[in-house]
ZADO-1210 file (C-alpha; in nm, 4 decimals, padded with zeros to 6 digits):
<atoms>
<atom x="00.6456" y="-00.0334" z="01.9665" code="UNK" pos="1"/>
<atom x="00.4511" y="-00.3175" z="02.0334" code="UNK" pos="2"/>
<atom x="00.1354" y="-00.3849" z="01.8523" code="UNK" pos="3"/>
<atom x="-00.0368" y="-00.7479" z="02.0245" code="UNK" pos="4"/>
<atom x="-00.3395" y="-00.6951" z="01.8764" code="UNK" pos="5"/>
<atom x="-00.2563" y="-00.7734" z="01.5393" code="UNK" pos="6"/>
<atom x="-00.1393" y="-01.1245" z="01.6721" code="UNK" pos="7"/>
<atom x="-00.4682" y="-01.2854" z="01.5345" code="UNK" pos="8"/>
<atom x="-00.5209" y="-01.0811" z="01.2001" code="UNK" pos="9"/>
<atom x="-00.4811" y="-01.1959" z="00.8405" code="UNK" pos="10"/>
<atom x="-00.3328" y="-00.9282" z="00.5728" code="UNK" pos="11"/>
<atom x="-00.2742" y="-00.8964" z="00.2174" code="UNK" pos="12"/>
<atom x="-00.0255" y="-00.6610" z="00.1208" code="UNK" pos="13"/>
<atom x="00.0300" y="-00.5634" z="-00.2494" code="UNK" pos="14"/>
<atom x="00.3478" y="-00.4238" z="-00.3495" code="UNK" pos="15"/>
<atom x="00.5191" y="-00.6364" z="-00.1230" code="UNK" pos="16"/>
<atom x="00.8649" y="-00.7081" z="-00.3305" code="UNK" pos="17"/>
<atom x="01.0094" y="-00.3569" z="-00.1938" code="UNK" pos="18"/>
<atom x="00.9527" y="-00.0390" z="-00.0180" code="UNK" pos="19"/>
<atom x="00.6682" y="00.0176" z="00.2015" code="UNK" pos="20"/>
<atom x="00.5152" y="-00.3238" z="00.1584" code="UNK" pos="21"/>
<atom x="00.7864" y="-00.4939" z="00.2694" code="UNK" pos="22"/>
<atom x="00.8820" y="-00.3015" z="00.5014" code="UNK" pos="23"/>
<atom x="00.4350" y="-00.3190" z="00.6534" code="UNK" pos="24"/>
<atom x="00.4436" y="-00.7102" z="00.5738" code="UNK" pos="25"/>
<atom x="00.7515" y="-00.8084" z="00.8037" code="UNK" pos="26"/>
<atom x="00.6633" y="-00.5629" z="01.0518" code="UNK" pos="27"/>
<atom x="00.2692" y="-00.7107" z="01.0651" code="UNK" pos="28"/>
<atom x="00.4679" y="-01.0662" z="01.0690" code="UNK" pos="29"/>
<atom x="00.6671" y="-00.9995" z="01.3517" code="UNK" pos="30"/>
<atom x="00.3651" y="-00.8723" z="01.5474" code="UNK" pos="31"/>
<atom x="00.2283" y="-01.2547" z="01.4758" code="UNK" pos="32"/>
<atom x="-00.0249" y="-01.1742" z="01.1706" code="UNK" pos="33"/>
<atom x="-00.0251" y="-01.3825" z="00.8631" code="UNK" pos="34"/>
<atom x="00.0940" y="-01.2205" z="00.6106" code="UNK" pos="35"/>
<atom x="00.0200" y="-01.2677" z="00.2271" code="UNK" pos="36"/>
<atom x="00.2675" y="-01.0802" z="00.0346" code="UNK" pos="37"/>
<atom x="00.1670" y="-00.9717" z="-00.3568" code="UNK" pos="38"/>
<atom x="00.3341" y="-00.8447" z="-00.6146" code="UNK" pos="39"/>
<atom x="00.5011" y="-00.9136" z="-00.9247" code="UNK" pos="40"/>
<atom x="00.8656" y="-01.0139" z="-00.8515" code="UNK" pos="41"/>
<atom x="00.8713" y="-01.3977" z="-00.7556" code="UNK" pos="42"/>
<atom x="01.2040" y="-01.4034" z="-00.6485" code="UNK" pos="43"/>
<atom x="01.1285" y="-01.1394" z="-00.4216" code="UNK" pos="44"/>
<atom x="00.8373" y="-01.2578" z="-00.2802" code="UNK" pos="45"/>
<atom x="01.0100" y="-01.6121" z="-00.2130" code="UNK" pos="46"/>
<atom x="01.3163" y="-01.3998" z="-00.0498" code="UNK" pos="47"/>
<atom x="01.0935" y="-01.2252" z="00.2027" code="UNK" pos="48"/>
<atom x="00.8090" y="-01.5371" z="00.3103" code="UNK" pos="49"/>
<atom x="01.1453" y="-01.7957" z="00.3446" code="UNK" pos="50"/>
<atom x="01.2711" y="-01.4474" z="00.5681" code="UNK" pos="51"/>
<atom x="00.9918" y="-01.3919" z="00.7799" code="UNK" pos="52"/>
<atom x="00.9323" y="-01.7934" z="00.7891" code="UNK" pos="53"/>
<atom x="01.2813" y="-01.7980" z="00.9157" code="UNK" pos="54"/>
<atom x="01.1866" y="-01.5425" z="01.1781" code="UNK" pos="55"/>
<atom x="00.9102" y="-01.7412" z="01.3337" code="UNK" pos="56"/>
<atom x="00.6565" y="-01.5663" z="01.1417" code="UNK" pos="57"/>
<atom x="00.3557" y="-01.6587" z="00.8757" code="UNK" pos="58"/>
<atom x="00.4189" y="-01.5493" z="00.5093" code="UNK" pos="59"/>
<atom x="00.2564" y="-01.6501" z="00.1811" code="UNK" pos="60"/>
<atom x="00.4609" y="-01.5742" z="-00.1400" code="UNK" pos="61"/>
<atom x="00.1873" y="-01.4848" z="-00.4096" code="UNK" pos="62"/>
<atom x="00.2890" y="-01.3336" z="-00.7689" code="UNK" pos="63"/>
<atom x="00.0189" y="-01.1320" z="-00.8753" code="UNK" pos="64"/>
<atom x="-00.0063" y="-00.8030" z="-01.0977" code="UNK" pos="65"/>
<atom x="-00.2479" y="-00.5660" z="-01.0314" code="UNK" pos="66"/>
<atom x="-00.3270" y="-00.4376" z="-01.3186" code="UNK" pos="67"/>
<atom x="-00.4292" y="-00.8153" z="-01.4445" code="UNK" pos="68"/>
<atom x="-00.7409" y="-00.8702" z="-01.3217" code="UNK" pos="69"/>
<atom x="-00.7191" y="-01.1669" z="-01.3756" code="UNK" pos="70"/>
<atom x="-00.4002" y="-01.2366" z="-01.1807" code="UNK" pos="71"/>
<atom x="-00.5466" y="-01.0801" z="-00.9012" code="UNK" pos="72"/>
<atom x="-00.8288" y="-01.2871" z="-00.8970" code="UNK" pos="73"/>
<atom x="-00.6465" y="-01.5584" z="-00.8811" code="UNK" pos="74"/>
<atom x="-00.4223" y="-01.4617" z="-00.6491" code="UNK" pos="75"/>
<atom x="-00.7393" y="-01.4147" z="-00.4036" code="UNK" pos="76"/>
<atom x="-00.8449" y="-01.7715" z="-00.4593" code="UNK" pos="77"/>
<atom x="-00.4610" y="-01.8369" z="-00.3469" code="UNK" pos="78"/>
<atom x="-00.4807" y="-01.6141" z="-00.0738" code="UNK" pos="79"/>
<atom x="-00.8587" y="-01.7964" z="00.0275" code="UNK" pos="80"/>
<atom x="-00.6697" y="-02.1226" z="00.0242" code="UNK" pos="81"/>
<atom x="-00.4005" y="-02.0751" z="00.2173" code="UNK" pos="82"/>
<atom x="-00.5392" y="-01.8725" z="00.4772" code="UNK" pos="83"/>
<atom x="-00.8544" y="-01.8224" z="00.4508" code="UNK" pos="84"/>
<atom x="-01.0756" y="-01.4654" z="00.4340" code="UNK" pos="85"/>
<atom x="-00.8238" y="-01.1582" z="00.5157" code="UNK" pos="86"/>
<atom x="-00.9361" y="-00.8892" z="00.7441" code="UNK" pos="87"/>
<atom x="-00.6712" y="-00.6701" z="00.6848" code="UNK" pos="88"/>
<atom x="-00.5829" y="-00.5144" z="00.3473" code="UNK" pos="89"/>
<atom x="-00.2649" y="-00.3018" z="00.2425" code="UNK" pos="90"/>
<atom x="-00.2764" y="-00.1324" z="-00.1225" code="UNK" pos="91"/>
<atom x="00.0417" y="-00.0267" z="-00.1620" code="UNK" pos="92"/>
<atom x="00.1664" y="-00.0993" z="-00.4793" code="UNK" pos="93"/>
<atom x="00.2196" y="00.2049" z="-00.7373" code="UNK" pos="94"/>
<atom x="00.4526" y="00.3439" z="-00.9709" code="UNK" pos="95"/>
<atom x="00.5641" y="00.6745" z="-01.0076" code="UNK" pos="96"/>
<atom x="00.6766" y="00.8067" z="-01.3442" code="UNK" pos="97"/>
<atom x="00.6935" y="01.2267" z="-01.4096" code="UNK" pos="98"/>
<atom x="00.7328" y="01.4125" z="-01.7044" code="UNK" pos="99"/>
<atom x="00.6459" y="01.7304" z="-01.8301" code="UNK" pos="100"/>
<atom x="00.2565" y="01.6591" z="-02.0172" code="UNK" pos="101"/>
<atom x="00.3752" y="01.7801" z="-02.3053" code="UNK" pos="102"/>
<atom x="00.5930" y="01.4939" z="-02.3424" code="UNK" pos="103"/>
<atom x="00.2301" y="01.2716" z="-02.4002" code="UNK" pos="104"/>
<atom x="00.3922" y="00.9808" z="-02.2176" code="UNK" pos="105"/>
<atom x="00.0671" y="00.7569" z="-02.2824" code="UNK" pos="106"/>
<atom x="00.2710" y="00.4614" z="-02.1808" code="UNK" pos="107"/>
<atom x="00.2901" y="00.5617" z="-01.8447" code="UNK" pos="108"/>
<atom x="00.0337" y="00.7594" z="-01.8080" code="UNK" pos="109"/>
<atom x="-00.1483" y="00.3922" z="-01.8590" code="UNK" pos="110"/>
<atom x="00.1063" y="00.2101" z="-01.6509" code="UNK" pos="111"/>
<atom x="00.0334" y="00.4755" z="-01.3346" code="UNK" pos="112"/>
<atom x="-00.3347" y="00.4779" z="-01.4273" code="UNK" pos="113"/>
<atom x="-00.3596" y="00.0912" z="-01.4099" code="UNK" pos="114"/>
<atom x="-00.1443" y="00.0367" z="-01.0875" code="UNK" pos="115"/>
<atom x="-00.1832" y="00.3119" z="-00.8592" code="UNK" pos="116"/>
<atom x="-00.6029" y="00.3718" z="-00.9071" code="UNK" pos="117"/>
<atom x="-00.7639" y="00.0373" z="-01.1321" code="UNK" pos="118"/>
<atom x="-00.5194" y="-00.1988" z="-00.9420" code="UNK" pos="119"/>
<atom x="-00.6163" y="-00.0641" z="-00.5850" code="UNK" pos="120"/>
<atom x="-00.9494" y="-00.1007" z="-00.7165" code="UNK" pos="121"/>
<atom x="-00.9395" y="-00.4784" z="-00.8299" code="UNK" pos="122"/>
<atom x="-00.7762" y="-00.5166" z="-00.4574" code="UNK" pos="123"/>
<atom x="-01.0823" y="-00.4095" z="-00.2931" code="UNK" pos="124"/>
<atom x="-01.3065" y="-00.5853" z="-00.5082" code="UNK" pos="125"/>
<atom x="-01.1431" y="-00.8849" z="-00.4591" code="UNK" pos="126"/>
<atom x="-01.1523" y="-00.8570" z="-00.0807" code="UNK" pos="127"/>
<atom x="-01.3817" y="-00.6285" z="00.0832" code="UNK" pos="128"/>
<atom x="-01.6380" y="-00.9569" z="00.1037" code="UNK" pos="129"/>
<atom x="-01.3875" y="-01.0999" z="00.3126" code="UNK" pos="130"/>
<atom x="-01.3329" y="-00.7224" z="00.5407" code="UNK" pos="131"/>
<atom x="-01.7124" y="-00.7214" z="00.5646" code="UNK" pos="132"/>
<atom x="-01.7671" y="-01.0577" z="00.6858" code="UNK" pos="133"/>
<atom x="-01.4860" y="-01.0108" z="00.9276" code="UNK" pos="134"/>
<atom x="-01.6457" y="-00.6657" z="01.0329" code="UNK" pos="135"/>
<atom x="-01.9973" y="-00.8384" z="01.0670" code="UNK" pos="136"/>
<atom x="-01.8440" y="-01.1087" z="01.3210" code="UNK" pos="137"/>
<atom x="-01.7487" y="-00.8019" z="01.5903" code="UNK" pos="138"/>
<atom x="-01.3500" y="-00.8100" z="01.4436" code="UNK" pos="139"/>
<atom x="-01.1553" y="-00.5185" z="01.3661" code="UNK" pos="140"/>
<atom x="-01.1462" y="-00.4848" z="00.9682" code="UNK" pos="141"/>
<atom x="-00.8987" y="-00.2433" z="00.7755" code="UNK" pos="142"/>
<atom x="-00.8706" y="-00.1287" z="00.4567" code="UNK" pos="143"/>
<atom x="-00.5289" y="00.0806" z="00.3860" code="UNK" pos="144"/>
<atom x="-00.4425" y="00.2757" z="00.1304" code="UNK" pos="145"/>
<atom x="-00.1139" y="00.4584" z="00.0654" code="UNK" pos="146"/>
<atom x="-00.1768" y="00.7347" z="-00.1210" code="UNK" pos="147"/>
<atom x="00.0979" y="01.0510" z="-00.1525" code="UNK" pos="148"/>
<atom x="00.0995" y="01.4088" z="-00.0667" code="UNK" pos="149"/>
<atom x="00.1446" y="01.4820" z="-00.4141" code="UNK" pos="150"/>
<atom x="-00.2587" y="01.3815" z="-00.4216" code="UNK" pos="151"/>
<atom x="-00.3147" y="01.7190" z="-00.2506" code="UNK" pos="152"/>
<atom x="-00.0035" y="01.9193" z="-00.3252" code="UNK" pos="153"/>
<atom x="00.0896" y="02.0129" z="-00.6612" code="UNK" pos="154"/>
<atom x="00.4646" y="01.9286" z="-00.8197" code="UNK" pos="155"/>
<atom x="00.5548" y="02.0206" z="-01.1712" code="UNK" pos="156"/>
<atom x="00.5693" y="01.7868" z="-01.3997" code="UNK" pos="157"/>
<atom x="00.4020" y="01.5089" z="-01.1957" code="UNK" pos="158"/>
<atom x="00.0377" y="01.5632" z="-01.2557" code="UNK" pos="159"/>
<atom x="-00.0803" y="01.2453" z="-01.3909" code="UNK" pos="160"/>
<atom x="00.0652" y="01.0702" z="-01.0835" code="UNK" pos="161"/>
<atom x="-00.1075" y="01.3531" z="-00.8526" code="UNK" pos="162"/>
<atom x="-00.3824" y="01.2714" z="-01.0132" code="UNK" pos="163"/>
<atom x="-00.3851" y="00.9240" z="-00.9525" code="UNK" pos="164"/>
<atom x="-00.3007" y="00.9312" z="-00.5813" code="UNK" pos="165"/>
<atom x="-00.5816" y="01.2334" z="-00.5675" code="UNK" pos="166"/>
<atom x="-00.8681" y="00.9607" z="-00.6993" code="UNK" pos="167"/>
<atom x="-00.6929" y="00.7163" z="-00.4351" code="UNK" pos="168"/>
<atom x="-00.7342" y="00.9695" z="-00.1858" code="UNK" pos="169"/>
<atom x="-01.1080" y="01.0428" z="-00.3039" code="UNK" pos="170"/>
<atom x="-01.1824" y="00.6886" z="-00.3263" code="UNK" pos="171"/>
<atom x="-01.0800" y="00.6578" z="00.0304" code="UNK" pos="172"/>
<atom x="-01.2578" y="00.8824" z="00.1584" code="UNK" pos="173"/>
<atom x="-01.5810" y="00.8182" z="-00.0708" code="UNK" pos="174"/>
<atom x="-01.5369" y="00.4437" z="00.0546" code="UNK" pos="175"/>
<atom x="-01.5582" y="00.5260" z="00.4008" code="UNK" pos="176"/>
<atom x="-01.9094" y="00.6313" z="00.3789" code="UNK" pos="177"/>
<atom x="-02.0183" y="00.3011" z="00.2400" code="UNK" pos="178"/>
<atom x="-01.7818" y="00.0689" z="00.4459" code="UNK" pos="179"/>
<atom x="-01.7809" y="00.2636" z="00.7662" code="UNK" pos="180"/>
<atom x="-02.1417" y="00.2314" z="00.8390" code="UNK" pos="181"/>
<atom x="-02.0506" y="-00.2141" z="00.8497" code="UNK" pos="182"/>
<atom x="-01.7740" y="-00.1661" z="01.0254" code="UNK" pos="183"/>
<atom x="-01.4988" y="-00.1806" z="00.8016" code="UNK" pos="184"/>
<atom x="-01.2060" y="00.0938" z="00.9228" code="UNK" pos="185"/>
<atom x="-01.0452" y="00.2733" z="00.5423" code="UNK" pos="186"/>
<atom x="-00.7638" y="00.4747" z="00.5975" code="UNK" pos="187"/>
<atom x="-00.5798" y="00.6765" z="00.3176" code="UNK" pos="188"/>
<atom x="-00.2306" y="00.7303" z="00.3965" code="UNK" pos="189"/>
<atom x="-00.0136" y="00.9923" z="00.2219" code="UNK" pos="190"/>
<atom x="00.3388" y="01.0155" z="00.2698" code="UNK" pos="191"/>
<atom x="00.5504" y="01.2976" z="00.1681" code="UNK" pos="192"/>
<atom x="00.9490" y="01.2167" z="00.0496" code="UNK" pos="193"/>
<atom x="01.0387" y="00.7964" z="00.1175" code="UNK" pos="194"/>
<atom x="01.3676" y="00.6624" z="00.0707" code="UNK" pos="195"/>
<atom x="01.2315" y="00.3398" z="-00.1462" code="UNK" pos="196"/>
<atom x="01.3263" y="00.2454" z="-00.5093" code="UNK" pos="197"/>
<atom x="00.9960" y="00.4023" z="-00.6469" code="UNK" pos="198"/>
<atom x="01.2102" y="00.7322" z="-00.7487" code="UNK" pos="199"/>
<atom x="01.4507" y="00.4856" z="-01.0092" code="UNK" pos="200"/>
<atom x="01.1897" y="00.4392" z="-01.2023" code="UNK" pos="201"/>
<atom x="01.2205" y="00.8222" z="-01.3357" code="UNK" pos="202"/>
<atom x="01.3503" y="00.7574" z="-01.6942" code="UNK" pos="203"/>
<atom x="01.4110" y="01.1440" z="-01.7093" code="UNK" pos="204"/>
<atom x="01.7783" y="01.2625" z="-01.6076" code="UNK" pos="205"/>
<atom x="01.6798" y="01.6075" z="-01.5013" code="UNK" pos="206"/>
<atom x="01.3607" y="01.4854" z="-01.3162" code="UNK" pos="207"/>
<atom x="01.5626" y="01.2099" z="-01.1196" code="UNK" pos="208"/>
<atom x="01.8666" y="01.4529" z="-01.0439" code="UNK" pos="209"/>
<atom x="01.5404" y="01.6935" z="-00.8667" code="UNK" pos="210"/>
<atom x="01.4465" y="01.3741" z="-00.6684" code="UNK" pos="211"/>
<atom x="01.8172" y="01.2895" z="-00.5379" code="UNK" pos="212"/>
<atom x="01.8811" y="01.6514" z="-00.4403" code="UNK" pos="213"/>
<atom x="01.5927" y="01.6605" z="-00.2238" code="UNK" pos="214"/>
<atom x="01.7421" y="01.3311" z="-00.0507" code="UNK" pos="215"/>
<atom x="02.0531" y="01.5310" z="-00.0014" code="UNK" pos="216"/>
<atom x="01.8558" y="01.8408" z="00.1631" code="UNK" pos="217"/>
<atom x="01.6455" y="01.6848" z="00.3765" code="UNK" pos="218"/>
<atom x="01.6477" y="01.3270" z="00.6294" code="UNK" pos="219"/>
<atom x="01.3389" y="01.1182" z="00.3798" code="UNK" pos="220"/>
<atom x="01.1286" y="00.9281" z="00.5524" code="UNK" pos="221"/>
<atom x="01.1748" y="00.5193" z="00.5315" code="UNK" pos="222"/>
<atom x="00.9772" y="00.2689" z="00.4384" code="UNK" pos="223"/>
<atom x="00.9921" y="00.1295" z="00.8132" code="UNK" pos="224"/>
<atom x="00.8397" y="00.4604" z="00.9320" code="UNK" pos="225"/>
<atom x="00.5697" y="00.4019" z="00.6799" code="UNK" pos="226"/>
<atom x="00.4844" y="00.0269" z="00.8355" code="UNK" pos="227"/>
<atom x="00.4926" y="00.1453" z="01.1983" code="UNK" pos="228"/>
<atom x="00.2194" y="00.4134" z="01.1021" code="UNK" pos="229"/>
<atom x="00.0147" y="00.1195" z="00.9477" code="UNK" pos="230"/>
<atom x="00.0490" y="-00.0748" z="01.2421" code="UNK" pos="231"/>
<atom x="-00.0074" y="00.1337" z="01.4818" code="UNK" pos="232"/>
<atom x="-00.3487" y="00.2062" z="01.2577" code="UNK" pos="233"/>
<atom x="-00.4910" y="-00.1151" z="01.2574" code="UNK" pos="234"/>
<atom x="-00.3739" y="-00.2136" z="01.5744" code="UNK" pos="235"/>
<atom x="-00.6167" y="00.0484" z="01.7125" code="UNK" pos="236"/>
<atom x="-00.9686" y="-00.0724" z="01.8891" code="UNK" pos="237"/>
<atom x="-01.2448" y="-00.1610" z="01.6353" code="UNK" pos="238"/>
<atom x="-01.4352" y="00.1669" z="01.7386" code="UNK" pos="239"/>
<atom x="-01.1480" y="00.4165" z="01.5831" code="UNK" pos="240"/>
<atom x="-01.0788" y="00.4463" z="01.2131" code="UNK" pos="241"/>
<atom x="-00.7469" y="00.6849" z="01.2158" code="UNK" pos="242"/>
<atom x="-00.9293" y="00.8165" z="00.8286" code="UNK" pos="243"/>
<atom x="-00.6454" y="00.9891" z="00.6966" code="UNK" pos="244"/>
<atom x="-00.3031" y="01.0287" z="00.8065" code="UNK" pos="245"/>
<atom x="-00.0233" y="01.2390" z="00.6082" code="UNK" pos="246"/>
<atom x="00.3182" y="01.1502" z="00.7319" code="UNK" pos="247"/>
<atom x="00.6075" y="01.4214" z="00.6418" code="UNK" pos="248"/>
<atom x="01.0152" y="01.4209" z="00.6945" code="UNK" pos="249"/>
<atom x="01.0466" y="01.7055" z="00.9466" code="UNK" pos="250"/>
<atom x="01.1925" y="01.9428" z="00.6961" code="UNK" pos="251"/>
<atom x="00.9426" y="01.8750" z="00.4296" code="UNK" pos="252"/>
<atom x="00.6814" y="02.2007" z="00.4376" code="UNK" pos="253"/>
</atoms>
């Protein structure tokens, strides 16, 4: 599908090395939008812009983590320099590391805590001037965040990551009634089983061995079904905010 109307927008996308950033940053690119592409990996990042660049499109490599907030401040003056204010943001970077709580993983209960909610945070403080300033000149302005099922659907042994895609999903929806009145669009997007890399991060055997068998009984989603539902989002007219959106595999219940 087609989506013109992003032809003129300017995006930030975090979590853009892999998976569903990727996937939303050349997809946005090849629709014509600038794209500034943040996350940790370099080498990644340079991969992708020199790709998309090669394609014809716009793309600005920009190593940031978010749970520096410093980095991501700078990388917002980066972002600022290059391009200018962005009037479309994509938080989509996140980790997702189960174990049973009895295990007391504090180091990743930290690491989720700290990417998927406090680094979405610094994202949006860092840029929702720039949404609001877009919204305020009559142009469409979109927060996105990608949130999971598993903020609304229970899974053993993966409650401190529920829990951090439910405050995502919260936050969404509690931002929405302070953005929405300016203007600015927030959608919360929550995708049930993805075929990305996110699931080899699982440093348990039996956990991991769950995840692949549910890749063996049902078709996962991709990260390129992921991006078309964010374009097709924002490309939308300024007056309709698509609020929340969960996106299944067919055979997922």
């Amino acid at each position: 599908m087609s989506y013109d109307a992003l032809s003129t927008r300017t995006a930030v996308i975090t979590g853009a090395a892999s998976g569903m950033g990727e996937a939303t940053a050349r997809l946005l690119a090849a629709q014509g939008a600038r794209v500034a592409l943040l996350a940790r990996r370099a080498d990644r990042l340079d991969e992708l812009a020199a790709n998309i660049t090669a394609g014809g499109g716009q793309a600005l490599a920009v190593t940031a983590d978010v749970t520096d907030p410093a980095s991501v401040a700078a990388a917002a003056d980066r972002v600022h320099e290059a391009y200018g204010p962005a009037d479309l943001v994509v938080n989509s970077a996140g980790v997702m590391l189960p174990n049973p709580i009895v295990e007391g993983r504090d180091d990743e209960w930290t690491r989720m805590i700290d990417t998927n909610l406090s680094g979405a945070l610094r994202v949006i403080r860092a840029f929702v001037p720039d949404l609001l300033a877009a919204a305020a000149q009559g142009r469409p302005a979109d927060l996105v965040n990608v949130s999971s099922i598993g903020a609304h659907v229970t899974f053993p042994n993966y409650a401190v990551y529920g829990a951090t895609k439910a405050a995502l999903t919260f936050l969404s929806a509690s931002l929405r009634t302070e953005l929405g009145g300016q203007d600015v669009r927030v959608t919360n997007i929550e995708p049930g089983l993805t075929d990305t890399e996110l699931g080899t991060h699982i440093d348990n055997s039996e956990l991991s061995g769950q995840l692949d068998g549910m890749y063996s009984a049902m078709d996962a989603l991709t990260a390129d079904d992921v991006a078309d539902l964010i374009a097709y989002t924002t490309s939308r007219p300024r007056r309709v905010n698509l609020r929340q959106l969960v996106i299944l595999p067919t055979r997922q219940a």
